[in-house]
NUSEFI-616868 format. One record per atom (N, C-alpha, C): atom name; x, y, z; chain. Coordinates in Angstrom, 3 decimals, always signed. Layout:
+----+----------+----------+----------+---+
:  a :        u :        v :        w : c :
+----+----------+----------+----------+---+
: CA :        X :        Y :        Z : A :
...
+----+----------+----------+----------+---+
end
This chain:
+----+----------+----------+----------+---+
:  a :        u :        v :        w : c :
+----+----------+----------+----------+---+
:  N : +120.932 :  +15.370 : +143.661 : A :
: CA : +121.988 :  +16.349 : +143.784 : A :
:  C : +123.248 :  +15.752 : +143.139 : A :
:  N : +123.560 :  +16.465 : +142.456 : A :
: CA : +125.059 :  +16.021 : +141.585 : A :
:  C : +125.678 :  +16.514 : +142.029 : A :
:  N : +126.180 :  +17.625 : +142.025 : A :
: CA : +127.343 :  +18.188 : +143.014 : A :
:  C : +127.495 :  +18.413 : +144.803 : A :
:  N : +128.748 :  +18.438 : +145.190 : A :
: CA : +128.933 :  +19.155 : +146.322 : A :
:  C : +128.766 :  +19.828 : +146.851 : A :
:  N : +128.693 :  +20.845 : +148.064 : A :
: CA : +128.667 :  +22.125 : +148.573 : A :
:  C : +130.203 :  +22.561 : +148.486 : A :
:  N : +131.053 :  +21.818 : +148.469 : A :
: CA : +132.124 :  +22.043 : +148.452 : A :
:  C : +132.789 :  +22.461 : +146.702 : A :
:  N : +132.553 :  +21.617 : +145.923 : A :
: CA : +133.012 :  +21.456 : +144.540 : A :
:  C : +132.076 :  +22.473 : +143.603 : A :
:  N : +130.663 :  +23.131 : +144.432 : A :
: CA : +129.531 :  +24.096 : +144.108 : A :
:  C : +130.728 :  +25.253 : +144.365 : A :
:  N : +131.230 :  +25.493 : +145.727 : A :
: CA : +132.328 :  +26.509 : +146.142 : A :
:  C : +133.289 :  +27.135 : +145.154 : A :
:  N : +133.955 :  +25.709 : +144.720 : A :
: CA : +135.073 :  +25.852 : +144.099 : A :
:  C : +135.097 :  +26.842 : +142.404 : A :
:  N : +133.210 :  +26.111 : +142.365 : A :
: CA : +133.060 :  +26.467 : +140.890 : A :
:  C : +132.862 :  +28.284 : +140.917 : A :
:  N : +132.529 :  +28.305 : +141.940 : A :
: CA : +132.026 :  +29.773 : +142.513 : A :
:  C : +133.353 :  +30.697 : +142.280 : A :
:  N : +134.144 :  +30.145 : +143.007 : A :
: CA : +135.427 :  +30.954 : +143.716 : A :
:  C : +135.864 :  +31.256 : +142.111 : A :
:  N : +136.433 :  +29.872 : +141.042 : A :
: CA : +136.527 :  +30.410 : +140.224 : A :
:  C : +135.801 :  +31.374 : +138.736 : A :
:  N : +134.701 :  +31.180 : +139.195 : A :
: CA : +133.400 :  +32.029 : +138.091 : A :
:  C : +134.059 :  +33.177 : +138.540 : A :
:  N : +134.089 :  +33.845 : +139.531 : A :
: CA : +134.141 :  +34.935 : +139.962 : A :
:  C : +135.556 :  +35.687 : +139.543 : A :
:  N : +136.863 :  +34.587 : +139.408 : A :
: CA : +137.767 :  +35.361 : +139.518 : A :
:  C : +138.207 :  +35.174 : +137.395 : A :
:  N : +137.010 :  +34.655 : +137.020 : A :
: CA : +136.921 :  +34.670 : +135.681 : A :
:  C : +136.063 :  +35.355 : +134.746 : A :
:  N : +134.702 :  +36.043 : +135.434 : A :
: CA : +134.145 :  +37.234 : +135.049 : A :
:  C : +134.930 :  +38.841 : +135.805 : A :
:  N : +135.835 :  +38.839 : +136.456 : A :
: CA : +136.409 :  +39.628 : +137.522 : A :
:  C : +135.801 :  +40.212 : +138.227 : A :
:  N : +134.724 :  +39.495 : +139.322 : A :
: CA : +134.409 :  +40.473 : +140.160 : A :
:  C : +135.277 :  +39.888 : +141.355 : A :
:  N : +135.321 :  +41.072 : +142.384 : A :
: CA : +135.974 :  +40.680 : +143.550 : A :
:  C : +134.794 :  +40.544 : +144.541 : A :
:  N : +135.482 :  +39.425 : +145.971 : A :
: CA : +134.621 :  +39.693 : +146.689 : A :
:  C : +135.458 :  +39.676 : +147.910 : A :
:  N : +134.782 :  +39.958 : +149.385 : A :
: CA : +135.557 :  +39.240 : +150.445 : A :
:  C : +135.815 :  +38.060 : +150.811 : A :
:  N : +137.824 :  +37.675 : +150.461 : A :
: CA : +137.709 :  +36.046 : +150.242 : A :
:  C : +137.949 :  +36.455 : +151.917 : A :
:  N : +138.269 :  +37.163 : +152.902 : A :
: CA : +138.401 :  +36.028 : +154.389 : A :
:  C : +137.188 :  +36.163 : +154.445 : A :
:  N : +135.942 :  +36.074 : +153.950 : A :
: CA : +134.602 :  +35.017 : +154.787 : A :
:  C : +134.457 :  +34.430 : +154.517 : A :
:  N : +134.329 :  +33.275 : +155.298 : A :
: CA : +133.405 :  +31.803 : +154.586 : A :
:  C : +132.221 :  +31.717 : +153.831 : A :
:  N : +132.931 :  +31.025 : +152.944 : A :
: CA : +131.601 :  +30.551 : +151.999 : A :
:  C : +130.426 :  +29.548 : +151.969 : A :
:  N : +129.280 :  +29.597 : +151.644 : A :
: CA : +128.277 :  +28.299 : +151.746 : A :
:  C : +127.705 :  +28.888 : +150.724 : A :
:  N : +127.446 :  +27.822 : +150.047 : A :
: CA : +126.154 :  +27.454 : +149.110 : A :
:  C : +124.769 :  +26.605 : +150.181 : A :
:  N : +123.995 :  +27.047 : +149.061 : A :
: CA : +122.677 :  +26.246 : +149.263 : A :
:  C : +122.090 :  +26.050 : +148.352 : A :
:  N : +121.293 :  +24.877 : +148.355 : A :
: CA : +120.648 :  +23.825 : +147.452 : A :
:  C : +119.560 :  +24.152 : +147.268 : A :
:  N : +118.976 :  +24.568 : +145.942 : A :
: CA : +117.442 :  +24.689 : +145.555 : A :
:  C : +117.057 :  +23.547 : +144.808 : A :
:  N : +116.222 :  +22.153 : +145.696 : A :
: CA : +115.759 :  +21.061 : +144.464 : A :
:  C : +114.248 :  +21.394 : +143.366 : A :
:  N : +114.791 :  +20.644 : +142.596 : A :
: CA : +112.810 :  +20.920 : +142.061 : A :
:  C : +111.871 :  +21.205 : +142.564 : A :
:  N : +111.939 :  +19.654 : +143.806 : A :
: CA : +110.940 :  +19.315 : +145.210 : A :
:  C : +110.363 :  +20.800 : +145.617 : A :
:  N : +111.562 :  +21.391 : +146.280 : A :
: CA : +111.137 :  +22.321 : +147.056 : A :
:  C : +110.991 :  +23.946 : +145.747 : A :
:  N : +110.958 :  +24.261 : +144.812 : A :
: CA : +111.047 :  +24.899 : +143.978 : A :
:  C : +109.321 :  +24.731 : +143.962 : A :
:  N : +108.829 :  +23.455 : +143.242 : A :
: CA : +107.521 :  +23.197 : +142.841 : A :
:  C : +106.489 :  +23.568 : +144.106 : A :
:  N : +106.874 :  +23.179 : +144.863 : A :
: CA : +106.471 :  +23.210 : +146.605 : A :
:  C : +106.031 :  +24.661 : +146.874 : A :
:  N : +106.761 :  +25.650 : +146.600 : A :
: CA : +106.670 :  +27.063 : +146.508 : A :
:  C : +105.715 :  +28.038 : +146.180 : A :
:  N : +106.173 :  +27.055 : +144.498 : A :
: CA : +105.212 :  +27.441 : +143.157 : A :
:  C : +103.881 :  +27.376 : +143.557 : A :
:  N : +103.405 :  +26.201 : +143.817 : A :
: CA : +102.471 :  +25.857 : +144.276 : A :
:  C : +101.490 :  +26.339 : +145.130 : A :
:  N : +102.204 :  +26.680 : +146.327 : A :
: CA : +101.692 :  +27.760 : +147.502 : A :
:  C : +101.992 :  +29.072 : +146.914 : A :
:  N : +102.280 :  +29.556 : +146.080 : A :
: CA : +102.109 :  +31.027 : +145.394 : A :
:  C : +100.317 :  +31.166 : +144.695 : A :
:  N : +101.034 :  +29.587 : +143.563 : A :
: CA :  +99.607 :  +29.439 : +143.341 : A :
:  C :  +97.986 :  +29.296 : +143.912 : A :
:  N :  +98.141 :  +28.076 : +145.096 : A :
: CA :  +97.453 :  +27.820 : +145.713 : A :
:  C :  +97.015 :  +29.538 : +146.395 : A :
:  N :  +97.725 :  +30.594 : +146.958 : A :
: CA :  +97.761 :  +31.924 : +147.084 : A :
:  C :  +96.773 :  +33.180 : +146.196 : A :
:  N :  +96.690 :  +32.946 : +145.113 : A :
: CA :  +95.972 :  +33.327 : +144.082 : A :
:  C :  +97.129 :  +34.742 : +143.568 : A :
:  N :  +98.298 :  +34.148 : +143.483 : A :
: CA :  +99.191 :  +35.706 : +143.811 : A :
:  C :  +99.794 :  +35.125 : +142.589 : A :
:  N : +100.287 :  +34.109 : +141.846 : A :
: CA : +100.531 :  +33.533 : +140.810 : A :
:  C : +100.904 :  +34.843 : +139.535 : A :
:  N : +101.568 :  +35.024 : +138.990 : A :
: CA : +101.486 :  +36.435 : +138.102 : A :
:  C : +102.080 :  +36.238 : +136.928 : A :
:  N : +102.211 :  +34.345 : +137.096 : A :
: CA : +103.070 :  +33.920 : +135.631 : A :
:  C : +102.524 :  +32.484 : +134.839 : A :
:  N : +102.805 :  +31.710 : +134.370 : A :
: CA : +101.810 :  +30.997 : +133.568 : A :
:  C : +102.526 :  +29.797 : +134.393 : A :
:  N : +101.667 :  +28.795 : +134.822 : A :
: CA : +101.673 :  +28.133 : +135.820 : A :
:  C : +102.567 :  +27.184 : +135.140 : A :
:  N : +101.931 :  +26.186 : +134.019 : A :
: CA : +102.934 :  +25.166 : +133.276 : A :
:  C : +104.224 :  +25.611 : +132.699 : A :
:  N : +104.319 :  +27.136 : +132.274 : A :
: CA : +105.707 :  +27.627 : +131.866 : A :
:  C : +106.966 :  +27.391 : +133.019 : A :
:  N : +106.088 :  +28.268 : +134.320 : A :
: CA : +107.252 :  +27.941 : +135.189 : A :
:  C : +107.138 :  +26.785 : +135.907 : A :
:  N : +106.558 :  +25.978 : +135.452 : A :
: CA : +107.100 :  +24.443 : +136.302 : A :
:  C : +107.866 :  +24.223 : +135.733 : A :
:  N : +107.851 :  +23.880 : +134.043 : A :
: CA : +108.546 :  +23.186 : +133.420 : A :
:  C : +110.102 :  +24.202 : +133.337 : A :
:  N : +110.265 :  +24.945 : +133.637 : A :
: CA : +111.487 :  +25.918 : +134.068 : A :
:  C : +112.216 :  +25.063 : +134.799 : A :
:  N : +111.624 :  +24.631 : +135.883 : A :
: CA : +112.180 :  +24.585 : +137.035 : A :
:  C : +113.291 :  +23.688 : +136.587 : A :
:  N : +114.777 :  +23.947 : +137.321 : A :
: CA : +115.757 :  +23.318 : +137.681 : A :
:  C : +116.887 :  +23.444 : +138.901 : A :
:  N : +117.535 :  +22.012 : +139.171 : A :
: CA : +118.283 :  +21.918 : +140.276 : A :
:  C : +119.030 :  +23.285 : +140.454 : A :
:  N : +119.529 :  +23.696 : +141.518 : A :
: CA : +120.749 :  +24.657 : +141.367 : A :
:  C : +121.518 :  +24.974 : +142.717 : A :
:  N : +122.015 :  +25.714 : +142.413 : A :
: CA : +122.704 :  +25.952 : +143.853 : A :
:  C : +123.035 :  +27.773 : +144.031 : A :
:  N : +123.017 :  +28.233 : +145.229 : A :
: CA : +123.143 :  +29.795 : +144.951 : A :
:  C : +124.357 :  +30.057 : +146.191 : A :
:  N : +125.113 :  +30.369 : +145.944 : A :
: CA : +126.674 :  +30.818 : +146.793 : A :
:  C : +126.226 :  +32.791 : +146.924 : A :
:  N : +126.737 :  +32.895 : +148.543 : A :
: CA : +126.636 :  +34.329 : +148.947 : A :
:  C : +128.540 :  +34.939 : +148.887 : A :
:  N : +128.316 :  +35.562 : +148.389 : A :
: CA : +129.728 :  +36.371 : +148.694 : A :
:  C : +129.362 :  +37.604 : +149.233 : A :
:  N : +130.490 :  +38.060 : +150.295 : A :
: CA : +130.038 :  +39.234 : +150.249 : A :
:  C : +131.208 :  +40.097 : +149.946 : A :
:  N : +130.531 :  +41.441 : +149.624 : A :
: CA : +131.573 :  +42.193 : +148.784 : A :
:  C : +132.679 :  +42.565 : +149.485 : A :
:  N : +133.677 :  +43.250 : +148.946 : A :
: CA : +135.445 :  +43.016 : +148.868 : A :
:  C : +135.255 :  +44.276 : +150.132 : A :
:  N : +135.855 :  +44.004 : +151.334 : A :
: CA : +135.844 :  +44.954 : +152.439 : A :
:  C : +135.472 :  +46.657 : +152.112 : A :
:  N : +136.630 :  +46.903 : +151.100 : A :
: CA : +136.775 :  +48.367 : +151.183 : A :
:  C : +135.418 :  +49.145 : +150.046 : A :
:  N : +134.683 :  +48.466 : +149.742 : A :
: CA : +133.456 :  +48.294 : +148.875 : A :
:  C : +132.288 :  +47.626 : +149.654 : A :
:  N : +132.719 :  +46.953 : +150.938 : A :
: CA : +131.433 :  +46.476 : +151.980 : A :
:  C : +130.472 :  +47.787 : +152.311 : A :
:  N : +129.205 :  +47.280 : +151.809 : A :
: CA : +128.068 :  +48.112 : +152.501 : A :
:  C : +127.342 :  +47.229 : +153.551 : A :
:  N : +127.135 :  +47.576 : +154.350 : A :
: CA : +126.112 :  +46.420 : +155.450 : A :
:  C : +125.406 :  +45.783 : +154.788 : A :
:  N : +125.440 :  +44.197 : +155.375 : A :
: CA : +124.355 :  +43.569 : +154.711 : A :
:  C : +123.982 :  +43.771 : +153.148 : A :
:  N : +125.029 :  +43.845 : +152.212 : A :
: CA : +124.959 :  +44.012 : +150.937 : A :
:  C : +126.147 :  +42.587 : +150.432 : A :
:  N : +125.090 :  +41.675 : +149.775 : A :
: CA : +125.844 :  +40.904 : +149.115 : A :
:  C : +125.869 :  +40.111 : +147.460 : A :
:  N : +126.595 :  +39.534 : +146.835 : A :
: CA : +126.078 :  +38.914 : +145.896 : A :
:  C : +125.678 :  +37.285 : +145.735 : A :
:  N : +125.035 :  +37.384 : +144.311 : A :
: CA : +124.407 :  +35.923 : +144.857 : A :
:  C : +124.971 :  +35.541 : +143.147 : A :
:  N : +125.366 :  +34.370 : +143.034 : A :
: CA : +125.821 :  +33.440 : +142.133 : A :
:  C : +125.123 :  +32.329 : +142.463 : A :
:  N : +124.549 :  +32.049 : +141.035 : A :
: CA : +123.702 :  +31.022 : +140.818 : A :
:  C : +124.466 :  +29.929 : +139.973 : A :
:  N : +124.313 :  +28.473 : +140.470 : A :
: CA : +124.865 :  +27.447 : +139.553 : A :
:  C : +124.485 :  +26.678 : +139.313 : A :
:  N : +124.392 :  +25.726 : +137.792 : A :
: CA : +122.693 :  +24.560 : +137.272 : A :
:  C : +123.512 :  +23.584 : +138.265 : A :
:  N : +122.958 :  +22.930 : +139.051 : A :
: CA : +123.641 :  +21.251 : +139.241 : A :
:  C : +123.806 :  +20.432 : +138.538 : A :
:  N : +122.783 :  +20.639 : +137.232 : A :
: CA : +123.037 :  +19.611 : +136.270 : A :
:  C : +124.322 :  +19.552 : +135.668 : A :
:  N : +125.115 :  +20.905 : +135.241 : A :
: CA : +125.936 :  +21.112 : +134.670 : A :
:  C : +126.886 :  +21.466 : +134.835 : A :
:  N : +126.802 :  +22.349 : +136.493 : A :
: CA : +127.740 :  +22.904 : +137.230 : A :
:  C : +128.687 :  +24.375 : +136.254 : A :
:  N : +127.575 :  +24.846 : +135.588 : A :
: CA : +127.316 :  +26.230 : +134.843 : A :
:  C : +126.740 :  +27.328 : +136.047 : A :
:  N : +127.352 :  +28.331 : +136.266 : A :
: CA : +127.033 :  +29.529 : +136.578 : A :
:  C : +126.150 :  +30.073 : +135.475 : A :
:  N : +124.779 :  +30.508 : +135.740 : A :
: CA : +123.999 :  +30.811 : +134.838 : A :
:  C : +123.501 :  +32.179 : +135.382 : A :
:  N : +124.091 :  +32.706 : +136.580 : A :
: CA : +122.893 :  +34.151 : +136.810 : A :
:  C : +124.109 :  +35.062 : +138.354 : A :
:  N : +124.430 :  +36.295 : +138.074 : A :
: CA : +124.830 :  +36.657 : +139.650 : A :
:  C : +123.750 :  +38.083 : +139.633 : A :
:  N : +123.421 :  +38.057 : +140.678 : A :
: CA : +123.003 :  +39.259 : +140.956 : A :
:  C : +123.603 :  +40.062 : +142.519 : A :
:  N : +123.378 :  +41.282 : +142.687 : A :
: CA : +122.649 :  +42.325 : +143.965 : A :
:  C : +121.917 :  +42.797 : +144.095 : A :
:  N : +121.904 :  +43.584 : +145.504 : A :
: CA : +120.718 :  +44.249 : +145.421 : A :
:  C : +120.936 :  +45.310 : +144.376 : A :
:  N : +121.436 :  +46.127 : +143.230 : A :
: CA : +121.255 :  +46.769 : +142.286 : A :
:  C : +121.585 :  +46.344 : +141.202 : A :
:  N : +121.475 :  +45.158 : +140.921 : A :
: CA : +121.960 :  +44.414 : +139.272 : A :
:  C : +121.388 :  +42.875 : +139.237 : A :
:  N : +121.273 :  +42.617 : +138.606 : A :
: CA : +121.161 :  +41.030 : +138.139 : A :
:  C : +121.537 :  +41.142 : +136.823 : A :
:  N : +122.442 :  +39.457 : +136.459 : A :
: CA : +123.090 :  +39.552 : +134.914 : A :
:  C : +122.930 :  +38.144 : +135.029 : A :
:  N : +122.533 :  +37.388 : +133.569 : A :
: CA : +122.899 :  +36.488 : +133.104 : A :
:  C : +124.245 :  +35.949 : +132.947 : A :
:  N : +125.000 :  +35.042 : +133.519 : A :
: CA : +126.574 :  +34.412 : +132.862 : A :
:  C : +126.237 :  +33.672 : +131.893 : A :
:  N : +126.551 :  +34.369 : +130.816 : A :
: CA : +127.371 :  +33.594 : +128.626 : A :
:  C : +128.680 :  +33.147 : +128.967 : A :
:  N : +129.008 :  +31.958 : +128.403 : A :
: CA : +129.732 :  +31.350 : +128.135 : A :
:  C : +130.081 :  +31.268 : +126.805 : A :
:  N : +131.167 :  +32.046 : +126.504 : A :
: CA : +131.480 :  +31.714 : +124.698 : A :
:  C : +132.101 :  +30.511 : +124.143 : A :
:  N : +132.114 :  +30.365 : +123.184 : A :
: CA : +132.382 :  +29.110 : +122.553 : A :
:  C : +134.020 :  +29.135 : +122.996 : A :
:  N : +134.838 :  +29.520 : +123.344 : A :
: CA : +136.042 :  +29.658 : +123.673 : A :
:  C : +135.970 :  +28.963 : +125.426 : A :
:  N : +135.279 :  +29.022 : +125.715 : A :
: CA : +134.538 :  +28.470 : +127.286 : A :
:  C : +135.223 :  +30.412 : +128.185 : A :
:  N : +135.127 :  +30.988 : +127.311 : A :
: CA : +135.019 :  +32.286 : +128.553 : A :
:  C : +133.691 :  +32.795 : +128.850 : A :
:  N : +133.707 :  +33.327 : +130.444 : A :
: CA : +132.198 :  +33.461 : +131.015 : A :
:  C : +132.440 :  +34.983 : +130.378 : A :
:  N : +131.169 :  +35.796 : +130.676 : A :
: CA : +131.405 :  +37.479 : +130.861 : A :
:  C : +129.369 :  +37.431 : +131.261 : A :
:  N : +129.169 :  +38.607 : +131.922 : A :
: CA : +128.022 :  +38.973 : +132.281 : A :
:  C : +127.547 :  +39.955 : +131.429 : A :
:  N : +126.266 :  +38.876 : +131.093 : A :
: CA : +125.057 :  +40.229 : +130.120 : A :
:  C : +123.983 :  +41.107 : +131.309 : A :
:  N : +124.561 :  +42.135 : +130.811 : A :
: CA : +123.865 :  +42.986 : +131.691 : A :
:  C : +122.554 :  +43.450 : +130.849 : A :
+----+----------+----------+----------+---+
end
């Protein structure tokens, strides 16, 4: 683990207020840690499952550290239990993915270092 839960936060708080989405800042925030370990571990028991639906060596060799931060959305836009999820590499401490339950987008980074979401 290279980064913090804390310094994972920070990178969060600002991804967010640099692609502009809003969220609800009075809740607390946590990240959580996805290692290889437990990534492969998964994979594995999918596989071991016979439920597997993707090419076994492709997504191992995928696999990387990361971290995924919950926000939840900006009060007056709160739906129950509706939140987003921001994904970040540990290696690099790159936001690479946010989704909801009705979207998922890749975060680009342009050569200028600005994020924006490919939808």
């Amino acid at each position: 683990m290279k980064h913090t839960e804390k310094e994972i936060i920070e990178i969060g708080i600002k991804t967010m207020k640099l692609i502009g989405w809003n969220y609800n800042k009075e809740k607390k925030l946590s990240a959580g840690y996805h290692s290889i370990e437990d990534q492969l571990e998964n994979l594995n028991r999918v596989k071991d499952s016979g439920y597997l639906t993707v090419d076994y060596d492709k997504a191992k060799n995928s696999l990387k550290a990361y971290w995924t931060i919950c926000f939840d959305f900006e009060p007056e836009a709160e739906i129950q239990k509706n939140f987003m999820f921001l994904d970040i590499d540990d290696a690099s401490g790159e936001p690479f993915k946010i989704s909801h339950k009705q979207f998922s987008g890749k975060i680009i980074k342009s050569a200028e270092g600005k994020y924006s979401v490919e939808k």
